[in-house]
C-alpha positions, 0 to 999 in steps of 0.5 A: 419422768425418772425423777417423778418415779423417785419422788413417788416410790420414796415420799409418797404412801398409797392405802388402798381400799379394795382388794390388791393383795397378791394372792399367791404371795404370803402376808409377809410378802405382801407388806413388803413389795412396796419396799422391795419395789423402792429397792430397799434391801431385805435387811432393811424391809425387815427392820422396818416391819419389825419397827411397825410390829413393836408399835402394833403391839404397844396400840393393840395391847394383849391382842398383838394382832398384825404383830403376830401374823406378819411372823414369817413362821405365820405366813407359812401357817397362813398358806396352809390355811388358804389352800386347806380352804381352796381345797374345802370350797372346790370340792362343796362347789363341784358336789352342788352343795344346797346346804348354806351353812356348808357352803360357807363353812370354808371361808368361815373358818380360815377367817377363824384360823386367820384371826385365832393368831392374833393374840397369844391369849388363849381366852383372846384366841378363842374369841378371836377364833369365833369373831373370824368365823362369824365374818367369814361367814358375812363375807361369803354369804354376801359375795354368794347374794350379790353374784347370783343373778350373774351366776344365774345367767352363767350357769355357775355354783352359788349356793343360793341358785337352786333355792330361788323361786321368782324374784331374785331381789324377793328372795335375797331380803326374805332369805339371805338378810336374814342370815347376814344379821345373824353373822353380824349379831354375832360377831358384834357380840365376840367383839364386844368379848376382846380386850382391845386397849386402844381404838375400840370405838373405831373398829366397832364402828366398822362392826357395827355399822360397816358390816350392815351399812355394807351389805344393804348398800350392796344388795338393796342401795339402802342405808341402815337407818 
């Protein structure tokens, strides 16, 4: 089993897809808890991820992107992010906030602070910055239209929950997919605004087909066409 654990912790790679960061660890933190895990030194982690932002910045060009925010500095600024966007979010949340915009106003923008980073580019950072805030906006929409029937039930804040009157699937199409087209529309347009040197055609695949291929599977079990 020893000799397993070894082969695992030092030949194999894990990409996961779906939500394993640790929260209350800062982004550096998070790259780095493989490595720290092998037992591999501090010195070494840093050299390593150091070595992953110089080929970051030769594939991404001007926007220097995971480069930037895996700046130790960054991370701090990060946290500062989220707790200013936990703080914002409790206090909508407690008040009963019925206004959708409000409510997703939150994580809007932290996505939008987050992604305002990547690039030393003032012109980039300003499209970065409306790109950001656009899925942020997807991101809590959707999570706020796939939770309401649980919340429903439980009694818990959704923004949606005092608006729904009769069928919950009714109100999600003729009411929230109206609005997640509208985030997507617009953060395909940001996207198509950023001077992104490699792989342009892969991350507009994800903006603009992902996003809604995503949010119909999610909500109605549909495909886009």
């Amino acid at each position: 089993d020893r000799d397993w654990d070894t082969y695992r912790n030092h030949s194999i790679g894990f990409v996961f897809q779906s939500y394993n960061l640790i929260t209350h660890q800062t982004v550096l933190a998070n790259v780095e808890l493989a490595l720290t895990l092998s037992g591999v030194s501090k010195e070494e982690r840093r050299q390593s991820i150091n070595k992953l932002l110089v080929k970051g910045r030769e594939v991404y060009g001007k926007i220097t992107s995971i480069g930037d925010i895996l700046r130790e500095e960054d991370s701090i600024t990060i946290e500062g992010y989220v707790f200013d966007y936990i703080t914002a979010q409790n206090t909508l949340e407690k008040a009963g906030c019925s206004s959708i915009d409000e409510a997703a106003d939150p994580t809007a923008k932290v996505m939008e602070q987050i992604l305002s980073l990547c690039s030393e580019d003032q012109t980039q950072k300003r499209v970065l910055a409306r790109l950001g805030y656009c899925l942020g906006r997807y991101i809590y929409l959707l999570d706020a239209a796939v939770d309401l029937p649980k919340d429903i039930k439980s009694g818990s804040y959704n923004v949606f929950k005092s608006k729904v009157e009769g069928d919950i699937k009714e109100y999600i199409k003729i009411t929230v997919t109206p609005q997640l087209y509208f985030s997507v529309n617009e953060a395909a347009r940001a996207f198509e605004l950023l001077d992104i040197k490699k792989y342009k055609h892969i991350l507009g695949n994800i903006i603009y087909l992902g996003l809604e291929e995503t949010f119909l599977k999610e909500l109605n079990n549909e495909r886009p066409v």
